[in-house]
N, C-alpha and C positions, 0 to 999 in steps of 0.2 A: 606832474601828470603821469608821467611815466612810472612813478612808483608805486601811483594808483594803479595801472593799466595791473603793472604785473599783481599786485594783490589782491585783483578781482582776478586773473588768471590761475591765481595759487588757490583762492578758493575754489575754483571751478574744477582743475582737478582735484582738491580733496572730497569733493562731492559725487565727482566721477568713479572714485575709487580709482587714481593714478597708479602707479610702481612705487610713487617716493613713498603711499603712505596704504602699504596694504593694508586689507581690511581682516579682522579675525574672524575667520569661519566659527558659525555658529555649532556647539555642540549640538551634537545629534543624541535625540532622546528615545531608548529603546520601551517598544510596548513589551514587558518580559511576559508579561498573560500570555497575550497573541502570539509571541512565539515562543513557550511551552507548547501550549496548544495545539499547532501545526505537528507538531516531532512527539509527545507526549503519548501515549494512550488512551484512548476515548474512551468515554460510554458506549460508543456505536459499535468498536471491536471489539470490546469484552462481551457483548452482547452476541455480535458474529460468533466468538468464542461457545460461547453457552449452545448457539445455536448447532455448531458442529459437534460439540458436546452429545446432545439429544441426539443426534441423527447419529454417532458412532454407538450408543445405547440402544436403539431401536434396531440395527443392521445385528448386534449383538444378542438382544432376545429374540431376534425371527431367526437367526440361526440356530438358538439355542431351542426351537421349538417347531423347525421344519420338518419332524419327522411326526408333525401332531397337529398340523394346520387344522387351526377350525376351518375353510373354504377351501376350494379347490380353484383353477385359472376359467375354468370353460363356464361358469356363473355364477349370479349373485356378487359377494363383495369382491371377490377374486377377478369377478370378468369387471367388475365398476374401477377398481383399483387399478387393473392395466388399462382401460379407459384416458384414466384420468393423469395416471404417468405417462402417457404415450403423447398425450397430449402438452403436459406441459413438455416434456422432450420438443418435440416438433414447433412449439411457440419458442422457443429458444433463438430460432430464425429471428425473430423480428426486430430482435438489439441491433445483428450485425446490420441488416436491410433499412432499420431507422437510422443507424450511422453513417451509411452510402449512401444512401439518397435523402436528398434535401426535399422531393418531394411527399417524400410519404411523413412531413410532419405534422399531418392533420392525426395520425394513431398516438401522437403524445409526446411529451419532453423525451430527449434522448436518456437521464439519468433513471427515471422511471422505468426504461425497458432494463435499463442494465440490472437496477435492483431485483425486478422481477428476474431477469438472466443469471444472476445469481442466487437467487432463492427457489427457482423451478431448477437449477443443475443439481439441486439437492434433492428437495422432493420429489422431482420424478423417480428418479434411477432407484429412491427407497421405496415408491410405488409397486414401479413394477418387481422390486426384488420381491415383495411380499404378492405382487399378481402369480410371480413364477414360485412361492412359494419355496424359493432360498435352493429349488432343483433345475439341475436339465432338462426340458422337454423333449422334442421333437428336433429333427437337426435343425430348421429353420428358426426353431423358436432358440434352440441356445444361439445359433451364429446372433440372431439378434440379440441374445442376452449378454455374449462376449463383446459386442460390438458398443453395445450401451454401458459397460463397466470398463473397457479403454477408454470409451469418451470421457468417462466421469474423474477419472482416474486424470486422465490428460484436461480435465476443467480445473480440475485441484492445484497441479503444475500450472500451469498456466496464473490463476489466480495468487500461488506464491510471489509468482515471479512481476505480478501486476501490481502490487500490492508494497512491492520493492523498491517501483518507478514513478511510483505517487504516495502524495502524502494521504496513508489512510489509500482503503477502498473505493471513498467518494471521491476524497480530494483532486485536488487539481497533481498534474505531470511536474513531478520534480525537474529542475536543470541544476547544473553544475554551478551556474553561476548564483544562485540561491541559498543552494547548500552552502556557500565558501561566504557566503552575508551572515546567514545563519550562525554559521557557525562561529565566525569573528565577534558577531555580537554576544553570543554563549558564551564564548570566551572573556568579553569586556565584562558580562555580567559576573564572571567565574572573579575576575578582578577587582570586582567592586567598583567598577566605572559605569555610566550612564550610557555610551556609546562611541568611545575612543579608547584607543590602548593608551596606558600609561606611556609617556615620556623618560620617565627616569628608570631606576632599577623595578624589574619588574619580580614578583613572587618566582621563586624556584618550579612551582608547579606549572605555571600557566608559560614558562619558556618551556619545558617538556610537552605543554599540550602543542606548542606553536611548532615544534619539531615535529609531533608526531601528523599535526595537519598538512606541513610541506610532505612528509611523506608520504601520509595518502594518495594527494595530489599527484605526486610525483609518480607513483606506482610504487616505489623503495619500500610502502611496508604491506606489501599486497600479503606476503608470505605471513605475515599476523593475522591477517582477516577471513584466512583460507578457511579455519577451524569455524571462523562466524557462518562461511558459507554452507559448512556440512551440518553443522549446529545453531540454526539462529536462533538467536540471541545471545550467547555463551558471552562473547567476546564485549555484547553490549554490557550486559551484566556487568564482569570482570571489570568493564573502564567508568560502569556508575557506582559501584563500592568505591572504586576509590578516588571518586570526585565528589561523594557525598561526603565523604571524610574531611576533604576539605573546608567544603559548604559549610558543613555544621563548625567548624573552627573561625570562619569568618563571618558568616551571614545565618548564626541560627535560626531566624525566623523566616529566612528568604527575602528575597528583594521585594518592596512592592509585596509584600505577606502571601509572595505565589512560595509555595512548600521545597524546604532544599532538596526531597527528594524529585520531586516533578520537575524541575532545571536538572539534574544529574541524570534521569530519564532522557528527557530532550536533549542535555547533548551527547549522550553518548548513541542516540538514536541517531543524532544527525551527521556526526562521526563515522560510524556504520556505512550509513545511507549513501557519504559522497564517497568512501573507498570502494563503493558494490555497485554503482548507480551504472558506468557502462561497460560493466559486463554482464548484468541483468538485465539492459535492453538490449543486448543483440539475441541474447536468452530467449527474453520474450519473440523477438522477430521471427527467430527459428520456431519457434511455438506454435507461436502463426501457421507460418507454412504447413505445418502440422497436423495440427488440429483443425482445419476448414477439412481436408480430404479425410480426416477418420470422423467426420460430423455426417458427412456427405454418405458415406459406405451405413455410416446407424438409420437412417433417414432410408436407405433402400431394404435393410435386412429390417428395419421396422415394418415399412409399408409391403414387403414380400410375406412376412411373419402375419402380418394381417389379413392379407389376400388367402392364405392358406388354410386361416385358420375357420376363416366364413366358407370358403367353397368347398374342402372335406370336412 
């Protein structure tokens, strides 16, 4: 009886998952799409791309033809065009006011005002340059014109730097602790693994990548990524040539048939990303502080600039 007792005991803890008789953890299976994806370049930024593309082309022919305006500021398309820039300017308000207050979201999804917040920081300021016809006015009307080419000038800073601390312009807020997932898995994939580092000897390259990930980490290789900071991309560049060269020696088709160049993209994007991530948000923080008080000063040298221009 007693030999029974114990051998429904022994099974009870091997059922339990005891010490005597660990259990093997299940490999973990990486989605490589979904995180290319995340780190990769989209259609929606190349697209962003194009679209500053146009607006640096447009700023380009209204200067190149300010001395031969077909309208003038004071009517017609001239007076509708600062109308309609002054307006989106002044709707720019409503992102930050929809994000502080939880009540005002009867005016709509938070994301929606941001897109619109980013797409009026452009178009207005190209409005009004072509209201003021690419000149100086009146002192009132430059302070406002100086005042509105700081702000836009410090939207642009700002958006670099936002853009830095999330994945993508839409995306969600990068952490540290994401990045260093990401990037381990990038790495397994860089290995030819599913979702674990090799056990035994590992490729010569991928302990060079694992060095130079503790370094980031660490801050030891800040002084390499200096050059990425003054030149973005350079340094992304420079570390996806030569992880594509890999790629293409082990995995010509890619994992899962996602492209070796789209993984050598992604990780040297995410590489970048966790060597820059907090120093671009204190970046941003100071930004902040910023740009609320030079939004505030456009907002009174607009609404002065307006008042002036109706009563003389």
């Amino acid at each position: 009886m007693s030999d029974m007792v114990a051998c429904i005991d022994e099974a009870g803890k091997r059922r339990a998952g005891s010490p005597s008789t660990p259990a093997t953890p299940p490999r973990t299976r990486v989605n490589v799409r979904a995180l290319v994806a995340r780190h990769a370049r989209s259609a929606r930024r190349s697209l962003a791309l194009v679209g500053y593309l146009l607006a640096v082309a447009a700023i380009l022919y209204g200067w190149r033809i300010r001395d031969e305006f077909p309208f003038t500021a004071k009517e017609g398309m001239g007076y509708t065009l600062g109308i309609v820039g002054g307006s989106m300017m002044l709707s720019l308000l409503i992102y930050p006011l929809r994000k502080r207050f939880p009540r005002l979201r009867f005016l709509g999804p938070i994301p929606f005002w941001f897109r619109l917040h980013m797409t009026f920081g452009i178009l207005g300021p190209l409005c009004v340059l072509y209201h003021a016809g690419f000149h100086m006015g009146s002192t009132n009307a430059s302070v406002a014109l100086v005042c509105m080419l700081v702000v836009s000038g410090s939207g642009l800073v700002g958006r670099y730097f936002y853009v830095r601390i999330h994945h993508g312009l839409y995306g969600a807020r990068a952490t540290l602790d994401q990045l260093r997932k990401d990037t381990q898995a990038l790495r397994a994939v860089i290995s030819g693994e599913s979702g674990n580092d090799r056990d035994g000897d590992e490729d010569p390259l991928v302990t060079r990548l694992q060095q130079l990930e503790q370094g980031v980490v660490s801050g030891r290789q800040f002084g390499r990524h200096l050059l990425g900071l003054l030149l973005p991309g350079l340094a992304g560049w420079l570390l996806r040539r030569r992880i594509t060269a890999i790629l293409a020696q082990s995995h010509p088709a890619g994992p899962e048939g996602v492209p070796v160049q789209r993984i050598a993209t992604a990780y040297a994007h995410c590489l970048t990303q966790l060597s820059q991530l907090r120093l671009f948000e204190r970046l941003f923080s100071l930004w902040h502080l910023l740009h609320l008080p030079l939004f505030l000063m456009l907002v009174v040298a607009g609404l002065v600039h307006v008042v002036f221009v109706h009563m003389y």
